[in-house]
C-alpha positions in Angstrom: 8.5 0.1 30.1 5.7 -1.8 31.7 4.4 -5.5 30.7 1.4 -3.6 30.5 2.4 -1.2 27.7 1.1 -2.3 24.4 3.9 -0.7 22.5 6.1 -3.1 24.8 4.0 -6.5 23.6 3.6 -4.6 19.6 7.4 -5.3 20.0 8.0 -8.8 21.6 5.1 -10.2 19.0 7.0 -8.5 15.7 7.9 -10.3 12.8 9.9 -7.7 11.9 10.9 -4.4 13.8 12.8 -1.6 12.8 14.0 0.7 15.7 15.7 3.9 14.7 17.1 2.3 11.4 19.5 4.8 9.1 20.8 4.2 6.0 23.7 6.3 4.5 25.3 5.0 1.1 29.1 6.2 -0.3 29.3 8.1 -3.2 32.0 9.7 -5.2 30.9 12.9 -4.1 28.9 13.5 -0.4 27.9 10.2 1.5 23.7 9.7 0.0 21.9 9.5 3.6 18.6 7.4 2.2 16.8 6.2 5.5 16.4 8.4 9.1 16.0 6.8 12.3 13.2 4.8 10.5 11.0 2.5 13.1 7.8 0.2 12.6 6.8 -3.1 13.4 5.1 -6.0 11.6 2.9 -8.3 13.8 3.0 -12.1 12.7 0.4 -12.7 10.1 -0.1 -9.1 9.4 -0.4 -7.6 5.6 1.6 -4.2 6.0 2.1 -2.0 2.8 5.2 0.4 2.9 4.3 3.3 0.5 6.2 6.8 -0.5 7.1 8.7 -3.3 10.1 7.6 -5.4 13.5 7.6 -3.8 11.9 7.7 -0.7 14.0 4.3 0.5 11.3 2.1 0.6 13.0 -0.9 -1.3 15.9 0.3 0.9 14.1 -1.3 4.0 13.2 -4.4 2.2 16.7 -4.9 1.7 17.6 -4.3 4.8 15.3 -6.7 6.8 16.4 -9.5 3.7 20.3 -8.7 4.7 21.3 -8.1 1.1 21.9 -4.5 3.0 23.0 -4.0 6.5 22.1 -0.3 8.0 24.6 2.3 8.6 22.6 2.6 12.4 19.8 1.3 14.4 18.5 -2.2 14.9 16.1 -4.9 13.1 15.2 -8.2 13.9 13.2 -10.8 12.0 11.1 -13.0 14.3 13.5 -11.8 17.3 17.0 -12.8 15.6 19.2 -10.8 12.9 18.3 -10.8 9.6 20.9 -12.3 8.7 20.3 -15.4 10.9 16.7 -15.4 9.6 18.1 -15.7 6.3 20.3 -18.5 7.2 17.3 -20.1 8.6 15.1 -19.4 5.6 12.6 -17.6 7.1 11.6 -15.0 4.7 11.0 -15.1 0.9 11.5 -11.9 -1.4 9.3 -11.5 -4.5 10.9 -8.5 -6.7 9.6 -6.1 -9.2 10.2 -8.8 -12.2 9.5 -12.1 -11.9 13.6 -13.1 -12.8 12.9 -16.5 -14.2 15.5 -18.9 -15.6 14.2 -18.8 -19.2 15.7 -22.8 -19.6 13.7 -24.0 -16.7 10.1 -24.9 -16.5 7.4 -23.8 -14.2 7.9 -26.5 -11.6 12.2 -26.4 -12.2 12.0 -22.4 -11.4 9.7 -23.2 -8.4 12.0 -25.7 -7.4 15.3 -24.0 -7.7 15.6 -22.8 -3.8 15.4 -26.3 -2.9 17.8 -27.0 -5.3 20.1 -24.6 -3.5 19.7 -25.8 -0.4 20.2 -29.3 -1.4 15.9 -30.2 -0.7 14.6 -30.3 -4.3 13.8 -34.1 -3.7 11.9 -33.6 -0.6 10.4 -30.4 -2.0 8.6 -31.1 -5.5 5.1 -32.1 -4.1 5.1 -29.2 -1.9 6.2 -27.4 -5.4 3.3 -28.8 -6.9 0.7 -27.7 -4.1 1.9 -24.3 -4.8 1.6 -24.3 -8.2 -1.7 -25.6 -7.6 -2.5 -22.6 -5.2 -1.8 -19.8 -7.2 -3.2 -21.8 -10.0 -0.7 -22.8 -12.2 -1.0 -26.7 -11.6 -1.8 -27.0 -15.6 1.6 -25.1 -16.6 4.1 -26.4 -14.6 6.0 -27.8 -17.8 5.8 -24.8 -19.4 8.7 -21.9 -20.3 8.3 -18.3 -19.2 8.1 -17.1 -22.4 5.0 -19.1 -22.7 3.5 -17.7 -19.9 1.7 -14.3 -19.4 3.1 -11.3 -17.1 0.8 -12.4 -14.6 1.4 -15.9 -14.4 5.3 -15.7 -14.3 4.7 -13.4 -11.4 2.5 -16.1 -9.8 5.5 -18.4 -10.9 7.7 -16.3 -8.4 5.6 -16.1 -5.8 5.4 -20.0 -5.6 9.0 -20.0 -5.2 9.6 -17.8 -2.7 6.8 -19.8 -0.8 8.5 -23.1 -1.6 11.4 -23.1 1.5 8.0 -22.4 3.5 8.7 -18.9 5.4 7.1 -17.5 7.6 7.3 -14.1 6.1 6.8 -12.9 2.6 8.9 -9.4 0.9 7.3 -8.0 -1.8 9.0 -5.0 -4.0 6.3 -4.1 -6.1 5.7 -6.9 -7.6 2.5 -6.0 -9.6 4.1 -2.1 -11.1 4.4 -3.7 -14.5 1.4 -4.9 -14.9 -1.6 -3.3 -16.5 -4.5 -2.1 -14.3 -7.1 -5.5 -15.0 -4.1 -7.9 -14.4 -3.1 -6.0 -11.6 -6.5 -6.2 -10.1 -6.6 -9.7 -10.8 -3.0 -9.8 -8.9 -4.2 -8.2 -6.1 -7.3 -10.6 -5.3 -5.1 -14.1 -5.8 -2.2 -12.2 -3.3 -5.1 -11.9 -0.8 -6.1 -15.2 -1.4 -2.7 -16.4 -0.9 -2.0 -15.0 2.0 -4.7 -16.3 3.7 -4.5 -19.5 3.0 -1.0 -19.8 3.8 -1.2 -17.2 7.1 2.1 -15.5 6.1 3.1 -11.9 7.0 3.6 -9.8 4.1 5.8 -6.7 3.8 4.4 -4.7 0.6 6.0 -2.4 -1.4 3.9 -0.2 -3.3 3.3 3.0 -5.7 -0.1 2.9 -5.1 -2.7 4.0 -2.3 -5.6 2.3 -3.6 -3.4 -0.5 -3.5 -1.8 -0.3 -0.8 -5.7 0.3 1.0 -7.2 -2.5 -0.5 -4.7 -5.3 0.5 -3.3 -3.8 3.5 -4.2 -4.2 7.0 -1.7 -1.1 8.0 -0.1 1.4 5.9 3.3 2.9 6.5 4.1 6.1 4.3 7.7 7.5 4.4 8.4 10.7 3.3 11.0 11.9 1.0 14.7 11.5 1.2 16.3 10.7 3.9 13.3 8.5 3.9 11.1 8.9 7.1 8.2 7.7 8.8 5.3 10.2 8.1 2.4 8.1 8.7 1.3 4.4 10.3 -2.2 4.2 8.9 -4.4 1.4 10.3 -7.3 0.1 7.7 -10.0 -0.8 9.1 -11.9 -2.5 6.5 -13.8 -5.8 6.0 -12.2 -8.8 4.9 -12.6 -10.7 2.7 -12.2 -7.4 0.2 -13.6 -8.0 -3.1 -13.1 -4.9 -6.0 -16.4 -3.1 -5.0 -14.8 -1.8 -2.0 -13.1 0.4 -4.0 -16.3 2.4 -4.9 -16.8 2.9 -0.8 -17.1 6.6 1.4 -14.6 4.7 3.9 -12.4 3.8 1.0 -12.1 6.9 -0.2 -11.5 8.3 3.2 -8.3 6.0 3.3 -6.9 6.9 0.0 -7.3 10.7 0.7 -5.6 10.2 3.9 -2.8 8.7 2.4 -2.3 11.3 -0.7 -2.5 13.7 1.8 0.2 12.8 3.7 2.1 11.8 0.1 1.2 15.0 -1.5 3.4 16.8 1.4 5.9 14.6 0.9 6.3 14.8 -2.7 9.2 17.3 -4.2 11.0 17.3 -7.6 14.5 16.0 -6.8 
């Protein structure tokens, strides 16, 4: 491959990169092959969506490149080392579906508690703070999770996985339990995050409209074992505000992607 190649400097700039990546789990029964010779890239900075029906493996992957899974073949690296050395050197954070607070800690204490881990927490609460401050929770850091709304706890946990300061962010659909305004809402302080702070985000999303508006590529992987179907680059304006939604060209995206997704889609 020659330096010339742009596949070969797509590569040698990833944040992450996936190269021919299966995943087969044991059961009681036949082994459960869940992921196929699966391979992408994330450049650094980039907003990537990873979207595909259910059981497609698409939390799978987020897994994998956060070592709490290690693949049965194939190779991935996080900012050219292991995944598990980038986790070692703190250099992702995960946000997952639910916002798992400590229901006895406050704002700032759950925010802090990475830190705390570590052994940092008293180098780490002003930082804390300026995150609070950034998703706009500066006024509730002393208050409980049950006091806050769906919403704001999952602002709460995107705060702390921004608190050890990574350079990459994984997010397992963090917004499916919200309803469609707070969602929205969700979506437009994310975007705002993220480019403030200049972190790559790996998405994982239900949604095509979603997955458009936040995105600046989509992956799609097709059903199980889970497959790349479609790499989908989005070539739309930023900063995106909601009446992009209502465009021809994002339209044209959407229908792109349920077209690929309707193939896709079977009843297991």
């Amino acid at each position: 491959m020659s330096p010339a190649d742009p596949s070969a400097s797509r590569i040698d700039l990833a944040a992450i990169q996936l190269e021919e990546v299966g995943m087969t789990f044991p059961t009681s029964s036949v082994p459960l092959r869940v992921l196929e010779a699966v391979s992408l890239a994330v450049r650094p900075g980039e907003f990537v969506s990873l979207l595909g029906p259910s059981g497609c493996g698409k939390s799978t992957v987020l897994r994998l490149v956060a070592d709490i899974l290690v693949p049965t073949d194939g190779r991935i690296t996080v900012n050219g080392e292991s995944p598990e050395t980038a986790r070692r050197r703190r250099a992702f954070g995960f946000v997952f579906q639910d916002a798992t607070l400590l229901a006895w800690r406050s704002t700032l204490e759950n925010v802090l508690l990475p830190l705390e881990i570590s052994g940092d927490a008293s180098r780490g609460r002003e930082r804390a703070r300026r995150l609070l401050d950034l998703v706009g929770l500066a006024k509730f850091e002393s208050a409980y999770p049950w006091q806050l709304s769906g919403g704001m706890r999952q602002r709460v946990a995107i705060a702390r996985a921004l608190v050890t300061e990574p350079r990459i962010l994984l997010m397992d659909e963090p917004f499916g339990a919200l309803d469609e305004i707070t969602r929205e809402y969700m979506n437009l302080e994310l975007l705002r995050i993220w480019q403030a702070t200049a972190t790559t985000i790996f998405f994982v999303t239900h949604s095509s409209p979603e997955a458009v508006f936040l995105s600046d590529r989509v992956v799609v992987l097709g059903t199980r074992p889970g497959r790349v179907k479609l790499d989908l680059a989005v070539d739309l304006p930023r900063p995106r505000d909601p009446a992009l939604k209502e465009t021809v060209e994002f339209a044209r995206y959407t229908a792109a992607l349920r077209r690929t997704l309707v193939g896709e889609t079977r009843l297991e």
